[in-house]
KOLTORKE-246839 format. One line per field, with one value per residue (C-alpha): residue number from 1; residue in one letter; chain; y, z, x. Coordinates in Angstrom, 1 decimal. Layout:
BEGIN
i = [NUM_...]
aa = [A_...]
ch = [A_...]
Y = [Y_...]
Z = [Z_...]
X = [X_...]
end
This chain:
BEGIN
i = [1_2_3_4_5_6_7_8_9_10_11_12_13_14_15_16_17_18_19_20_21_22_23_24_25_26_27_28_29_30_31_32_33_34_35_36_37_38_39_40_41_42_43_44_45_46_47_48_49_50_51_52_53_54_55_56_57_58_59_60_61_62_63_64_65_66_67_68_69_70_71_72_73_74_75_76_77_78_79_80_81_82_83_84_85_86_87_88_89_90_91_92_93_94_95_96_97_98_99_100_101_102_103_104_105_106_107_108_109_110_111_112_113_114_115_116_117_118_119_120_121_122_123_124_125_126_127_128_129_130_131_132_133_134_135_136_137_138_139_140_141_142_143_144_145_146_147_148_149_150_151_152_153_154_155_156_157_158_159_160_161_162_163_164_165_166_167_168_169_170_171_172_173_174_175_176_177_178_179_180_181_182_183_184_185_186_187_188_189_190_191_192_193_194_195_196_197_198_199_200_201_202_203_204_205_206_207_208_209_210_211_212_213_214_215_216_217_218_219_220_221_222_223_224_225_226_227_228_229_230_231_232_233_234_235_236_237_238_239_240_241_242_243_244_245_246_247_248_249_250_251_252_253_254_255_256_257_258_259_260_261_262_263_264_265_266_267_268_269_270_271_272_273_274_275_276_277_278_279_280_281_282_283_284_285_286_287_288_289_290_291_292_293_294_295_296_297_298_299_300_301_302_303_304_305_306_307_308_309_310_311_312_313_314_315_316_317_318_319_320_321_322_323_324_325_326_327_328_329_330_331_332_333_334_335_336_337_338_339_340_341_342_343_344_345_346_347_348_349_350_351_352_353_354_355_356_357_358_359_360_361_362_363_364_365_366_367_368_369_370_371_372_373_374_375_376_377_378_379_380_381_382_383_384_385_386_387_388_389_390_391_392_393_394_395_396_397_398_399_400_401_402_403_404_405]
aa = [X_X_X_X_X_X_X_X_X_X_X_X_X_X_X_X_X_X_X_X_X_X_X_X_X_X_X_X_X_X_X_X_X_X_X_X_X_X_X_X_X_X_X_X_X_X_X_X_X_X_X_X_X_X_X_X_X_X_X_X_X_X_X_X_X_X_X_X_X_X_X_X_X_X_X_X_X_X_X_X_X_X_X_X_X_X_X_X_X_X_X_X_X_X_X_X_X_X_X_X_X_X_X_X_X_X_X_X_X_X_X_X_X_X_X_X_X_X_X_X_X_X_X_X_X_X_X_X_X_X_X_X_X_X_X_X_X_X_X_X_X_X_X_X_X_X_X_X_X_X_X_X_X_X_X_X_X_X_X_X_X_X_X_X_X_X_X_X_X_X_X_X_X_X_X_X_X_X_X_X_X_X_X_X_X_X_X_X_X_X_X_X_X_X_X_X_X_X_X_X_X_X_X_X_X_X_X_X_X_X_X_X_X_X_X_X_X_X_X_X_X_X_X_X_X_X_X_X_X_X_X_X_X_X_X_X_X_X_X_X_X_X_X_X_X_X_X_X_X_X_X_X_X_X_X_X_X_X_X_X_X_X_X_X_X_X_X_X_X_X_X_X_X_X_X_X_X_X_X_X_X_X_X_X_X_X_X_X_X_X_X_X_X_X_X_X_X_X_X_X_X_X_X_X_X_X_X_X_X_X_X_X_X_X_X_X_X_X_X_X_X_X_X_X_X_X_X_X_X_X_X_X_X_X_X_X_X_X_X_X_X_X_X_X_X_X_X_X_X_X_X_X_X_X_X_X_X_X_X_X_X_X_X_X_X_X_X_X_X_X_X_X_X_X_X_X_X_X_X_X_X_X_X_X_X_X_X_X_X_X_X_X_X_X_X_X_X_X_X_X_X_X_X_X_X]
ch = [A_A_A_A_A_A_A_A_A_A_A_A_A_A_A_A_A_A_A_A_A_A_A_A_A_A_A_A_A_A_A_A_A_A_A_A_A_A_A_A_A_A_A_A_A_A_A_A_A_A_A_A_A_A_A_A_A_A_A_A_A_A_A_A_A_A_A_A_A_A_A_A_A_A_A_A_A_A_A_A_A_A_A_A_A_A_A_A_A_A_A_A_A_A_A_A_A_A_A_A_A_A_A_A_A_A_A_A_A_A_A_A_A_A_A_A_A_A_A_A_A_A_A_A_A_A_A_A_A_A_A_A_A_A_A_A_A_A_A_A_A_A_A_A_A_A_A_A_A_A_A_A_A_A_A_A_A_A_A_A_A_A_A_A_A_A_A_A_A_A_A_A_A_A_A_A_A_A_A_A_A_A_A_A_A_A_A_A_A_A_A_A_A_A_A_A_A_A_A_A_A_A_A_A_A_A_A_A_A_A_A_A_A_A_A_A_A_A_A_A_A_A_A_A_A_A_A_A_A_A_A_A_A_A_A_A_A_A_A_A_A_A_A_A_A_A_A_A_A_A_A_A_A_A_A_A_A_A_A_A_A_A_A_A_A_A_A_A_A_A_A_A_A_A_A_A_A_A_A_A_A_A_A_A_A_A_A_A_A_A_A_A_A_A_A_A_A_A_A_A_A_A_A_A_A_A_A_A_A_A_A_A_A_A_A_A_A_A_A_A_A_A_A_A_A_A_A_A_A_A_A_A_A_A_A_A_A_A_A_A_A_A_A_A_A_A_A_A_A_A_A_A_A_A_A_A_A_A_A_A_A_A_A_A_A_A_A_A_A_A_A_A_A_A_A_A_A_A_A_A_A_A_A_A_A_A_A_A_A_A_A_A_A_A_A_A_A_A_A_A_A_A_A_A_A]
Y = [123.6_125.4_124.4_123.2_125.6_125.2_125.2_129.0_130.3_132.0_131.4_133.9_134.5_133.2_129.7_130.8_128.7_125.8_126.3_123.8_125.2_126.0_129.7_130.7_131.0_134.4_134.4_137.4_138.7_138.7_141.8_142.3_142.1_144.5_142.2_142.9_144.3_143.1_144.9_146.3_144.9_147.0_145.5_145.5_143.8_144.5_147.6_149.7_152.9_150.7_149.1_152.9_153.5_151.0_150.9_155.3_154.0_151.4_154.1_156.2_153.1_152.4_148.4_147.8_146.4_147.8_146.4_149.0_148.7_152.2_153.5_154.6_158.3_160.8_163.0_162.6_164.8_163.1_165.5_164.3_165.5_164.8_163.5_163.2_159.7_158.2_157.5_160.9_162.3_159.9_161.4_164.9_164.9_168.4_169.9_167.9_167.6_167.7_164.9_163.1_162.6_161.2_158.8_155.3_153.4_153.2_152.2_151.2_153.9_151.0_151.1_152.9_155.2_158.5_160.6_159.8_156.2_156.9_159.4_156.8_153.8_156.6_157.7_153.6_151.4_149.3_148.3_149.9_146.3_147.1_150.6_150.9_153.6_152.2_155.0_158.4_157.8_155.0_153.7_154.0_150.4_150.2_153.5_154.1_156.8_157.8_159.5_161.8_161.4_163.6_166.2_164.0_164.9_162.5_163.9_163.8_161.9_162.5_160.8_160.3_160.2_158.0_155.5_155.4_154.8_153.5_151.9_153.6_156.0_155.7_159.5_158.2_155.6_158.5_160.2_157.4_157.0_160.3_161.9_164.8_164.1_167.8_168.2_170.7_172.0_174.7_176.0_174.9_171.0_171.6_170.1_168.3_164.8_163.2_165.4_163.9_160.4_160.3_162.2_161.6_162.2_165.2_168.7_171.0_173.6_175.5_176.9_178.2_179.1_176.6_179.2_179.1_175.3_174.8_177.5_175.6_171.9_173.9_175.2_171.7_169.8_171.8_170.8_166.9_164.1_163.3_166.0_165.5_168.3_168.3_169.8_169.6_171.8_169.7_167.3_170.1_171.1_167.9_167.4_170.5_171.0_167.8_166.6_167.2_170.6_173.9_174.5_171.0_171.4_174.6_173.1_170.4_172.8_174.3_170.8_170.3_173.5_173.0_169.4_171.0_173.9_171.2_168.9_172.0_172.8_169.9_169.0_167.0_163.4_163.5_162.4_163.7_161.2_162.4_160.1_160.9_158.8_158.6_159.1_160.1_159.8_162.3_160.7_160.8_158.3_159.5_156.7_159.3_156.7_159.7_159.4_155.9_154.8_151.0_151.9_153.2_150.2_148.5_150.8_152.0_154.2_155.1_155.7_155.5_158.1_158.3_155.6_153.3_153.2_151.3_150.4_149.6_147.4_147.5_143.6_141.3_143.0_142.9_139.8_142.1_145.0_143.0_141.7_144.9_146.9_144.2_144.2_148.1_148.3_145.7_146.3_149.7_148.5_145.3_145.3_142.4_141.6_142.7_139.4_139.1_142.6_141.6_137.9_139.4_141.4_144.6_146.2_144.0_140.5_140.8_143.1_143.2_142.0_145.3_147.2_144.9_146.7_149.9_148.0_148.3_144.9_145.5_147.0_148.8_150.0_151.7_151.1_152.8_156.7_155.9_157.6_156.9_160.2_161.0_164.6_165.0_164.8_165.2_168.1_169.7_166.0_165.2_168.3_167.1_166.4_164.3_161.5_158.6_155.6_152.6_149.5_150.9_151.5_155.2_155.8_152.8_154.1_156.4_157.7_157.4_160.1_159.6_162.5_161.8_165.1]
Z = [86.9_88.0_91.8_91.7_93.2_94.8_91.8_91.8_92.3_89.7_89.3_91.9_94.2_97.4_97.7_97.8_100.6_99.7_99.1_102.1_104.7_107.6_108.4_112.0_114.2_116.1_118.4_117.9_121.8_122.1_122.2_126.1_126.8_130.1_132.6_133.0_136.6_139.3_140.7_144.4_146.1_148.9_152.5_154.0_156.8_157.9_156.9_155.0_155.5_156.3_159.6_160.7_161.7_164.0_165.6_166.3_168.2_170.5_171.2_172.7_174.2_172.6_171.9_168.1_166.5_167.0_163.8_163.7_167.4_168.1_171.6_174.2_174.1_175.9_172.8_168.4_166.0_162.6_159.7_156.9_153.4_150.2_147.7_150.2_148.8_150.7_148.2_147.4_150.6_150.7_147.7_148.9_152.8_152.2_151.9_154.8_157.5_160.3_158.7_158.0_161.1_162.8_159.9_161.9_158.4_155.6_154.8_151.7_150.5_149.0_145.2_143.4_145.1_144.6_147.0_148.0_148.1_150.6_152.3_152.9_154.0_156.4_157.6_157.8_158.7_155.5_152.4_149.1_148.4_152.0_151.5_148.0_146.7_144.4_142.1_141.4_138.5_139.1_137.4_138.8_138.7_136.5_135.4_132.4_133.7_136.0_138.9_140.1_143.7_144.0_143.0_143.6_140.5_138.5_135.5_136.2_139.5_143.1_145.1_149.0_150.4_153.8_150.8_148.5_151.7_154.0_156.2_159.7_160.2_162.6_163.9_164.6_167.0_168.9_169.2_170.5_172.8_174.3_171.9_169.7_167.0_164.8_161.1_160.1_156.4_154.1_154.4_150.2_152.0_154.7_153.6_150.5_149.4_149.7_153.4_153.9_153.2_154.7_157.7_159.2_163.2_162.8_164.0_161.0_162.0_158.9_158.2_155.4_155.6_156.7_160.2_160.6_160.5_163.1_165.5_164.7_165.5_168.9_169.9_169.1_170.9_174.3_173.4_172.4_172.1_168.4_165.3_161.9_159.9_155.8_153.2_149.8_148.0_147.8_145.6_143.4_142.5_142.0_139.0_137.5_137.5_138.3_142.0_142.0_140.8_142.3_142.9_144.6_146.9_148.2_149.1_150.8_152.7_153.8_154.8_156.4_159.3_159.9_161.1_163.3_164.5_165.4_167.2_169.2_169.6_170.9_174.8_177.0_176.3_172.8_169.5_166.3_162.9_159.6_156.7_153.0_150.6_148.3_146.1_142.9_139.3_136.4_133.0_130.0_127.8_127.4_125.4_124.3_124.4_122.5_119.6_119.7_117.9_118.9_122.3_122.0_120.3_122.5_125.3_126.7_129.4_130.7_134.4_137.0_136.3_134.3_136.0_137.5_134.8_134.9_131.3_130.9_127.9_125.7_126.2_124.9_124.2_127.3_125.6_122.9_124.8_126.9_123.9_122.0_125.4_126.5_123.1_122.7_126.0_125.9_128.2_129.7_131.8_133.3_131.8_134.0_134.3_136.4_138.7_138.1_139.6_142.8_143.0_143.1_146.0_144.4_146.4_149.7_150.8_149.0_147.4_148.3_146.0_146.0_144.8_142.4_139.3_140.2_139.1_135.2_133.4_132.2_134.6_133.3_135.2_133.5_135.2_134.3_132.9_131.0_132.0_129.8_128.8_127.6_126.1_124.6_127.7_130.5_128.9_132.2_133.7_130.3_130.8_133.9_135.0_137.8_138.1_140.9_141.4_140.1_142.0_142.1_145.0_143.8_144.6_146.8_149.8_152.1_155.4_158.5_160.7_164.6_167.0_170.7_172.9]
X = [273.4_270.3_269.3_266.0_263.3_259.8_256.7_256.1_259.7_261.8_265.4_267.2_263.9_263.6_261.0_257.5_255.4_253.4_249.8_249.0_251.0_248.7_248.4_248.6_246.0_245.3_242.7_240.2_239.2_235.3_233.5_233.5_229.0_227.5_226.4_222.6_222.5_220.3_217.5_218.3_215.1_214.5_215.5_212.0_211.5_215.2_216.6_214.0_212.0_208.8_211.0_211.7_208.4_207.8_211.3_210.2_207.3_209.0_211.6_208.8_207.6_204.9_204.3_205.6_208.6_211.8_213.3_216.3_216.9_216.3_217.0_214.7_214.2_211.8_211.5_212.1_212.4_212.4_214.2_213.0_215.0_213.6_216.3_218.9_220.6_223.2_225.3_225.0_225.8_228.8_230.0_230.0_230.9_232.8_229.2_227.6_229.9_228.1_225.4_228.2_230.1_226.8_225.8_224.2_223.9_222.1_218.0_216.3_213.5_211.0_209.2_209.2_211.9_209.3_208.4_204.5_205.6_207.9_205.7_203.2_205.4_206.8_203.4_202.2_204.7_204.1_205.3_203.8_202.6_200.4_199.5_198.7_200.6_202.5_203.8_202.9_200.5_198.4_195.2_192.0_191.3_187.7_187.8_190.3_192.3_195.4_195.3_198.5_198.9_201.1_199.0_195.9_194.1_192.5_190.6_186.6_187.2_186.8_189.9_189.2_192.5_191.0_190.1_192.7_195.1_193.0_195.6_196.2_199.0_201.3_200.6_197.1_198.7_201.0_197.6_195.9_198.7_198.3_201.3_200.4_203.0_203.7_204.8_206.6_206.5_205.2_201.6_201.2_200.8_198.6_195.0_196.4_194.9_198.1_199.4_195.6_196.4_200.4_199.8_196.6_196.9_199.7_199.2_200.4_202.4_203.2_207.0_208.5_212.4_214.7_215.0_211.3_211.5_214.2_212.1_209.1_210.7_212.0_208.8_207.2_209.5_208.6_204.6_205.2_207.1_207.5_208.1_208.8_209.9_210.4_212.6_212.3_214.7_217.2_214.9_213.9_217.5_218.1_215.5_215.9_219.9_221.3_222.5_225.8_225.3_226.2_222.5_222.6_225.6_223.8_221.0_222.9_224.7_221.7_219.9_223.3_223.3_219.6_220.7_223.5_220.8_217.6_220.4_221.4_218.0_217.1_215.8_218.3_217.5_216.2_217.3_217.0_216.7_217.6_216.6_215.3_212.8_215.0_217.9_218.6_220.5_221.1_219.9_221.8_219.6_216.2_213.8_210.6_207.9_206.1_208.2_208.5_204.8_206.3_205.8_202.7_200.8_198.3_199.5_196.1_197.8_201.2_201.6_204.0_207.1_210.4_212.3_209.2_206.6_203.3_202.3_198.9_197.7_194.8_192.5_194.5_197.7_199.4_202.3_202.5_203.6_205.7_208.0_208.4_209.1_211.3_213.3_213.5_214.8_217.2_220.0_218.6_215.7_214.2_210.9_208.3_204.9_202.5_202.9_206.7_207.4_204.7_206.1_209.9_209.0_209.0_206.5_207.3_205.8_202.5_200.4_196.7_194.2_192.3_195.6_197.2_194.9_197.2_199.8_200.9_200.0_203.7_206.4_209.7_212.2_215.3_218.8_221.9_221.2_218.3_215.1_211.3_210.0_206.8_207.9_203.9_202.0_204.8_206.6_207.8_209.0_210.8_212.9_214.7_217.9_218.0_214.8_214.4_212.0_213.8_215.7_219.6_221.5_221.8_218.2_217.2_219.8_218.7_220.5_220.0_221.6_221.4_222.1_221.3_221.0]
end
C-alpha cells in the first residue's frame, strides 16, 4: 500500500505544510527617533551673567542685589575671557589648572550666547530682553537694514551707542559712588560704538599682551576698587581652528597663568572673578541659507549670527517663512516666532516694546553641530570652526572662578 500523503507531497518526500498554517510572527524593532532637545533657557534672575552685576556691587557695598551671594570685599578685579565655556574648561582641566581648582560654580551667559550680548548684560545688570541688544545683527526697526553691533556699522546710518543702549551701566553707578572702576583691554576698543555702549563710566587703560594686562590690573588695583580686564584670544582660536584645538589649548593655557599672576597680584583682602560670555561648539552641519533659494523666499533680511538668527520676513510672509524654515530644519534647530522666542523667556522676563522690532519675525536657533551660514554675504563667518549664540548647555555655561586674596 502507498501511505497516504498531505495534497502536494510526492511519494517518498517529506509532508509539505498546509497552506493555512499561520507563519510566525517576528517583531520588527522601530527605527530608534532623536528626542528633540530642549532649549537651555538661561537662569536669569538666579544664576546668570545679568545677577553677577549686581551681586559685584553689593560686595563693594553698594545698595543692589546680591543674587549670587558674593562676599564683602575692599577691592575686585573681574577677568573676563571671551569663549571660556565651562563645559569646556571642565573638559580640559590639564590645561587650566589653576582656574580649575578655584571653580565657585557655573552661570548662564543669556541670548543669544554672543559676545556684545553678554557685554552689555555684564555692563547693565539686565537681561537682553531689558537692554536691547539682542544679537549681533539686528534690524534697525523702520529702516530696512541691519546694523552689526559688533562692529556698529549699519550701512547709510548713524548708530548712537547712548541710544541704542540707553540703559545705565553699572560703571556709571561705581562712579557715582565715588569708585573709578578701570578696564583693561587693547587700545583697538577704546572709543568703539559698542566699548561706548557696554562700558560707559570705565577708565580705559589700554594693554596689549597678556603681561601688560596683569601690570595694568596691578597698577589699577592700587588706584580703585573695581577692574575688569578682557581677553579675547581664546575666542578667536576658537572660531577659526576649533576649541579643543592645539591653537585652543594654548590659549587656555595662557588665560590660565594670567589668572594665577592677577590672584598673586592682587592686594590683601581682594578677590578676583573669572567668568566668560560664553561658550562654544565646533559645527559639522552647515545649512547655506545662500544656496538654499527656499530659505530665501519672503526673507526680507537675515540677521542675528550662525547659531541665533533673526529672520526677517517680507509683509505678509512671515507664516510662510515660518513653515518652510521650520520643515527644512527639522530636527536641527527650534525655529519660533517672534513672540514665542519673547514669551519663552528667551531674552529674560520681558522684552520692551521699543526693542521687540530688533527681534526676527521668525527665530531659529540650531542645536546639535548645525550652524546657518550665509556663505554669499558672510564669507569670512561661514568659514569657521567653532560658532556660539544658541540655547545649549555647551554655550549657555559660563564659569565662575573665585579667588579671595
Amino acid at each position: 500500500m502507498i501511505d497516504h500523503q498531505p495534497s502536494g507531497a510526492l511519494p517518498g518526500e517529506p509532508p509539505v505544510a498546509s497552506p493555512s498554517a499561520p507563519v510566525p510572527y517576528v517583531p520588527v524593532p522601530p527605527v530608534p527617533v532623536p528626542p528633540v532637545p530642549v532649549p537651555y533657557v538661561p537662569a536669569y534672575g538666579t544664576a546668570s551673567l545679568a545677577d553677577l552685576p549686581g551681586s559685584l556691587l553689593a560686595s563693594l557695598g553698594l545698595a543692589a542685589d546680591n543674587t549670587l551671594a558674593l562676599e564683602p570685599a575692599p577691592r575686585v578685579c573681574l577677568f573676563l575671557v571671551d569663549g571660556l565655556g565651562a563645559e569646556l574648561l571642565a573638559a580640559h582641566p590639564g590645561a587650566a589648572p589653576f582656574l580649575s581648582a578655584h571653580l565657585r560654580g557655573t552661570l548662564t551667559a543669556g541670548f543669544p550666547s554672543s559676545t556684545p550680548t553678554s557685554l552689555a548684560t555684564l555692563g547693565t545688570g539686565a537681561p537682553p530682553g531689558e537692554h536691547g541688544m539682542v544679537g549681533i545683527q539686528m534690524a534697525v526697526p523702520g529702516e530696512g537694514r541691519l546694523f552689526n553691533c559688533l562692529r556698529w556699522t549699519a550701512p547709510g546710518l548713524s548708530i548712537d551707542p547712548d541710544v541704542w543702549q540707553p540703559a545705565p551701566t553699572v560703571y556709571e553707578r561705581m562712579a557715582a559712588a565715588g569708585i573709578e572702576p578701570v578696564y583693561v583691554a587693547p587700545a583697538s576698543f577704546d572709543g568703539t560704538g559698542l566699548t561706548r555702549a557696554v562700558y560707559r563710566g570705565m577708565r580705559y587703560r589700554a594693554a596689549e599682551s597678556p603681561g601688560e594686562r596683569v601690570e595694568s590690573v596691578r597698577q589699577a588695583l592700587r588706584e580703585t576698587r573695581f577692574v575688569t580686564v578682557y581677553y579675547g584670544e581664546v575666542d578667536r582660536a576658537g572660531h577659526f581652528s576649533g576649541w579643543g584645538s592645539g591653537e585652543w589649548l594654548e590659549q587656555l593655557a595662557v588665560v590660565d597663568r594670567m589668572a594665577e599672576r592677577i590672584a598673586g597680584a592682587l592686594p590683601p583682602g581682594a578677590v578676583l572673578y573669572v567668568t566668560a560670555d560664553h561658550g562654544m561648539i565646533n559645527a559639522a552641519d552647515k545649512v547655506d541659507v545662500d544656496r538654499r533659494p527656499d530659505l530665501r523666499e519672503g526673507v526680507l533680511m537675515l540677521g542675528g549670527e550662525a547659531r541665533a538668527r533673526h529672520v526677517y520676513t517680507s509683509p505678509g510672509a512671515a507664516s510662510a517663512v515660518l513653515e518652510t524654515w521650520r520643515e527644512a530644519l527639522r530636527g536641527r534647530a527650534w525655529v519660533v516666532t517672534r513672540e514665542e522666542a519673547v514669551s519663552s523667556g528667551w531674552f529674560g522676563r520681558r522684552v520692551r516694546r521699543e526693542w521687540l522690532g530688533r527681534v526676527g519675525d521668525v527665530v531659529a536657533v540650531p542645536y546639535g553641530e548645525c550652524v546657518i551660514v550665509a556663505s554669499a554675504v558672510e564669507p569670512v563667518e561661514s568659514s569657521m570652526i567653532g560658532y556660539h549664540g544658541s540655547l545649549t548647555p555647551a554655550e549657555q555655561n559660563v564659569p565662575l572662578v573665585r579667588i579671595h586674596r
